[in-house]
N, C-alpha and C positions, 0 to 999 in steps of 0.2 A: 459570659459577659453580663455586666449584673444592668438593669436599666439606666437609663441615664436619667430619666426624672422620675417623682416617687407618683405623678399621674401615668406612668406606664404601667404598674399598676392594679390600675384602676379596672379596665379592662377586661384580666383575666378573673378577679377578683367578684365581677359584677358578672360575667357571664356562668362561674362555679357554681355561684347563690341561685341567678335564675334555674339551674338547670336543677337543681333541688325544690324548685319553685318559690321564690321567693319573687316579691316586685323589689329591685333595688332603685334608690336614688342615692345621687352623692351630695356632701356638701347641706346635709340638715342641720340645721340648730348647732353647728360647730362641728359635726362629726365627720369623717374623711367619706364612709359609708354605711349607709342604716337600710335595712332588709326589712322586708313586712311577708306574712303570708296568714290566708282566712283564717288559719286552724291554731297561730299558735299569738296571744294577745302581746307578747314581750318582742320587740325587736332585737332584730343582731345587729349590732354596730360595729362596724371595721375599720383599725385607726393603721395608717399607713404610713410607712418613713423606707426610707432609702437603706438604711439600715439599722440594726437595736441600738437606741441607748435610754439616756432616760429621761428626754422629752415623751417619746412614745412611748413608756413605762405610765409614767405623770398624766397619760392623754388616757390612758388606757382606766387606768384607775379611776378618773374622773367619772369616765362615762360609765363606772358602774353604779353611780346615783340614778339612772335612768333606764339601764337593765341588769341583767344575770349575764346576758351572752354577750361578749365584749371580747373580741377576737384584734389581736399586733399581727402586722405580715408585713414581711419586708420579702427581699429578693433571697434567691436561694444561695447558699452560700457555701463553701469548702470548710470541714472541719467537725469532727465527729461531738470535738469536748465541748466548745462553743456552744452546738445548738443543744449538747443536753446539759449545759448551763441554762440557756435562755429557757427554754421547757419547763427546767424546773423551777425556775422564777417564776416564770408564767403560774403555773400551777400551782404556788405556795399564793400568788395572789389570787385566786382564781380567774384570771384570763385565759383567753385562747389564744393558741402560736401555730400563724402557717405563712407557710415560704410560697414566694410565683420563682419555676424558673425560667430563664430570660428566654433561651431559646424557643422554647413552643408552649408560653404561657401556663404550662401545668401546675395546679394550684395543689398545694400538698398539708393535711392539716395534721400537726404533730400531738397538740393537744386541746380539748376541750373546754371550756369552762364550765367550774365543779367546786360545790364546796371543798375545801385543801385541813387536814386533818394528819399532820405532821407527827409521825412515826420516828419516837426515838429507836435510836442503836443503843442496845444495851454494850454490845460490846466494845464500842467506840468510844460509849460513854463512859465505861469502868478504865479505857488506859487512858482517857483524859485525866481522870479521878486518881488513879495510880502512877502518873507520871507527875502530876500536881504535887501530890501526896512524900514522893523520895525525892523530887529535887532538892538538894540542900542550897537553900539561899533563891536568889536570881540574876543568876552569872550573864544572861542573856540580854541584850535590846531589842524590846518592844518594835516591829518593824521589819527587822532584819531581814534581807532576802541575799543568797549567793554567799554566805559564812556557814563554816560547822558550826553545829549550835550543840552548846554545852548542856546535854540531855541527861538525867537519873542512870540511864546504864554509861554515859561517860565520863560519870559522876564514879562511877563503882569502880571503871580500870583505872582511872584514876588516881583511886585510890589502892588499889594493887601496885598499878606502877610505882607508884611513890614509894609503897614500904620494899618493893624487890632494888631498888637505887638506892635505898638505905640498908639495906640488911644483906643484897646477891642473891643469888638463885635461892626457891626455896620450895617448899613444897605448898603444893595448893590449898590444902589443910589448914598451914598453918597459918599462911596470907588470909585468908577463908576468918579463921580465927582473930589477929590480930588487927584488923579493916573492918572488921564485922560484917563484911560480904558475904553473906553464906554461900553461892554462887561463884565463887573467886575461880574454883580449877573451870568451871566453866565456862567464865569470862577471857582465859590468860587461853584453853585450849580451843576456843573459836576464833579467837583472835582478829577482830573483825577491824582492828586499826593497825594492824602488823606491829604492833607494843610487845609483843610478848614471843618468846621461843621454848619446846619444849626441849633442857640438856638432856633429862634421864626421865623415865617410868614415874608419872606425879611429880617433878621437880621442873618448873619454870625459872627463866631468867629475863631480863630487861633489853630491847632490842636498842639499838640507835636511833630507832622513831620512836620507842617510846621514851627514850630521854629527850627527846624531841618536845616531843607532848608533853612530858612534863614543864616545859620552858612556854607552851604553849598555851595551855586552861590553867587555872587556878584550879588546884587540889583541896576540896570540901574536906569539912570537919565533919571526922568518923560521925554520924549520927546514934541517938538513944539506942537502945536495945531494941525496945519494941518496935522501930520503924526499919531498922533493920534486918528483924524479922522477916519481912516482906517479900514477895515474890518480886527482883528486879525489872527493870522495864526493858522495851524492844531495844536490840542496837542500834544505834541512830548516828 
């Protein structure tokens, strides 16, 4: 049961800090609560809401004009993605995130405040770059959430499917060739949209879904040579 007011709080929040030793008062110079202790010259200031959003984001940030340690705490809450969402928000701003939970006020701090030094993904970043790279056109809306979305590898069956509806069963070779997929028997033999059947040893044919999907995406124009070159992107 999460608090009913966001001074509830306040409380567990102020008794954590003392017992670390700090002197806490609430309510300074705008702050929900500001910590003091002999030995360290910077205060901790703790900004407090009922739950995340982005008033306490905007509160939080604010009061980094005033110090380094600048800790958001709301009540504790069910959901694993959420809090390592907020965490990691936290962190990329450098604030601190900790949860009270309601039943016996235990204060729990997830993360620190820390200079934040954002670590790229090479590898996320190379099939952003390679899925960039082969989609022909942008078949998609900006937006989109709950549509298949018409990706570089559904770009490529695509392109299989259309020439086995024109031409009949053929061999993967030669769709491979013809499409400029070099990937083709691979694509028709993992079949990951059920478009494709295998009749004989290397010879594929066209399913009813995938005359389906053909009526369904727009079918891209073969691209260059050189970009079809390329190693295709993940099924999507």
């Amino acid at each position: 049961m999460a608090p009913a007011r966001e001074t509830d709080l306040y409380p567990p929040i102020k008794a954590f800090l003392e017992g670390q030793g700090y002197e806490v008062k609430s309510e300074i110079a705008g702050a929900d609560v500001v910590a003091m202790r002999d030995e360290d010259p910077d205060p901790v200031i703790v900004e407090m809401k009922r739950n995340m959003n982005l008033t306490l984001v905007q509160q939080g940030v604010a009061r980094q004009a005033v110090t380094d340690w600048v800790y958001l705490a709301v009540p504790a809450f069910r959901g694993r993605k959420a809090l390592a969402g907020h965490v990691a928000l936290c962190r990329r701003l450098g604030l601190g995130f900790v949860t009270v939970r309601a039943r016996d006020g235990f204060v729990e701090v997830h993360c620190d405040p820390a200079p934040y030094a954002p670590r790229q993904s090479k590898p996320r970043k190379g099939r952003l770059l390679r899925e960039f790279q082969r989609r022909v056109g942008d078949p998609n809306q900006g937006g989109s959430g709950g549509v298949k979305l018409v990706t570089a590898y559904r770009q490529d069956a695509l392109r299989c499917a259309a020439f086995l509806a024109e031409n009949g069963p053929c061999r993967g070779a030669q769709v491979a060739r013809s499409t400029a997929v070099p990937r083709a028997t691979e694509i028709m033999r993992d079949d990951h949209y059920g478009w494709f059947e295998r009749v004989e040893r290397g010879v594929y044919a066209l399913t009813p879904a995938g005359q389906e999907g053909l009526g369904t995406f727009p079918v891209p124009e073969t691209p260059l040579p050189e970009t079809a070159a390329e190693a295709p992107a993940e099924p999507s």
